[in-house]
C-alpha positions in Angstrom: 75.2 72.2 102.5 75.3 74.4 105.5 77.2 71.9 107.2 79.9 72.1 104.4 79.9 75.5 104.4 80.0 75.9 108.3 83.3 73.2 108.3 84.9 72.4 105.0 84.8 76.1 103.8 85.4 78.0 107.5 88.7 75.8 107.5 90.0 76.9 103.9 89.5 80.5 104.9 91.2 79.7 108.0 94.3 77.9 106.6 94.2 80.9 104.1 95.1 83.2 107.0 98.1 81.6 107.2 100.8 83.1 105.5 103.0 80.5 105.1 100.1 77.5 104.7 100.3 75.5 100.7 96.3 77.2 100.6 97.7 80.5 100.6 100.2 80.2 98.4 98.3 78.3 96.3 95.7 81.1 96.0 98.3 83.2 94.5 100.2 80.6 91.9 97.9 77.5 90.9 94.4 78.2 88.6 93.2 75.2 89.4 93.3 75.9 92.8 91.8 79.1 92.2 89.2 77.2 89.9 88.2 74.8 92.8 87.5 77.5 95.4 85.8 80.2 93.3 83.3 78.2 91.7 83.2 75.4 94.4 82.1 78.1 96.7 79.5 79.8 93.6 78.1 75.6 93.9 77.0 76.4 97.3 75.8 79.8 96.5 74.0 78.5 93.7 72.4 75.8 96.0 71.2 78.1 98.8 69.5 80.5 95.9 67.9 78.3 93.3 67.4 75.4 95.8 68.9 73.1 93.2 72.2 71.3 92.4 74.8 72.4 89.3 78.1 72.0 88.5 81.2 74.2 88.8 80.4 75.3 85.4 77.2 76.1 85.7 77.7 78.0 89.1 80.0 80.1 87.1 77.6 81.2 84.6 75.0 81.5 87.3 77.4 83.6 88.9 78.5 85.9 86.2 74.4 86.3 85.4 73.6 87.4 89.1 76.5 88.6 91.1 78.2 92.5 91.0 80.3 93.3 88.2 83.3 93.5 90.9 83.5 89.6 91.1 84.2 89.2 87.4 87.8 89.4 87.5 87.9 86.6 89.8 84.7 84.7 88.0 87.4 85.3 84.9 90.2 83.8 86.5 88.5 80.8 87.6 86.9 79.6 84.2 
């Protein structure tokens, strides 16, 4: 899991720098792009906490059960 985070997830943040890249655009115009990242990224959180595997929809509802309230909007957005 670290390793995923370390290279999978470092290079999506780093093609999201990009202004001009499909990722950051896509942040801004597809849900389902927005759904993949949010709560793929809430799976890993999930994992590293509770030491256990879930799915997308169940790292969401983790999520909105142990994160601050100023990640709901985006938790919204994604489900």
């Amino acid at each position: 899991m670290g390793d995923n985070l370390n290279t999978y997830w470092l290079s999506w943040i780093n093609d999201c720098k990009k202004f001009a890249s499909i990722k950051y655009i896509g942040l801004y115009i597809s849900l389902g792009m927005i759904e993949c990242v949010v709560l793929g990224v809430f799976r890993l959180y999930y994992t590293f906490k509770e030491r256990d595997l879930t799915s997308k929809v169940g790292a969401g509802e983790y999520a909105l059960r142990t994160v601050p309230k100023k990640c709901y909007k985006i938790l919204d957005e994604a489900t």
